[in-house]
N, C-alpha and C positions, 0 to 999 in steps of 0.2 A: 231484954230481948228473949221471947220463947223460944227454948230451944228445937230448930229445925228449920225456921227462921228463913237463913240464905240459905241453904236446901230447897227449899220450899220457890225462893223466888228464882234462883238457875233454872231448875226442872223446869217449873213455868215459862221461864223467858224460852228456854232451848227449846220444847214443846212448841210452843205459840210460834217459834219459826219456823217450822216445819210444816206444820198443818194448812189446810186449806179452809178449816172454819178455826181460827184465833177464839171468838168467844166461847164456844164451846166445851176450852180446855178446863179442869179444874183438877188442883193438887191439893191433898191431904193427906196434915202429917199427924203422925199417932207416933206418941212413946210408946217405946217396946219395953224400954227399960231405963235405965239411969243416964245410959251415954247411947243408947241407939232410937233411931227414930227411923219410920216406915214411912214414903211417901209413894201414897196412891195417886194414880195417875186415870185420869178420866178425857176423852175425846168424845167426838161426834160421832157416828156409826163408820162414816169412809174413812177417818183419820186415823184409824188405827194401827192399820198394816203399814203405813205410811211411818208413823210414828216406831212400829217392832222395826223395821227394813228387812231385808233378804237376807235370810239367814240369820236375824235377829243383831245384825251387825249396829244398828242405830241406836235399839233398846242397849245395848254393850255400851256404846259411847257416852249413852246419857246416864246409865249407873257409874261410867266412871267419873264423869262430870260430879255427879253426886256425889261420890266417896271424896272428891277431891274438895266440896264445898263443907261436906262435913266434916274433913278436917281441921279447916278454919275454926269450925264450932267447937273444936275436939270433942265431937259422938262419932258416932259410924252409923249409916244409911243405907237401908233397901229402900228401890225402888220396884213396885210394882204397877204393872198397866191391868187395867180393871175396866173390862166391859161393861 
């Protein structure tokens, strides 16, 4: 299994629930290094703010989600959201 793997497919599921265009979304992970991996995060033009929430409180929840999947993996994960 490449690592970032279930990274990859949490962000996505969590994302895709959120938004109002589902297809739209797409994740992509990039080794940083041995044990970290980056997963960009791509929406529709409306879904994004939707996706950060107020105050950035959503984007918080789904990095932590992250970190928490990437333990599983034993890496550690950023998440970034990408216009």
């Amino acid at each position: 299994m490449p690592k970032g793997e279930i990274v990859e497919r949490v962000v996505k599921y969590v994302v895709k629930e959120i938004v109002d265009n589902p297809d739209a979304v797409d994740v992509t992970i990039i080794e940083q290094g041995p044990d970290e991996v980056l997963a960009e995060v791509r929406t529709a033009k409306g879904d994004m703010g939707r996706v950060i929430g107020r105050r950035g409180r959503v984007a918080r929840a789904i990095r932590t989600v992250a970190s928490a999947a990437a333990d599983e993996e034993g890496v550690t994960a950023q998440v970034e959201f990408v216009d």
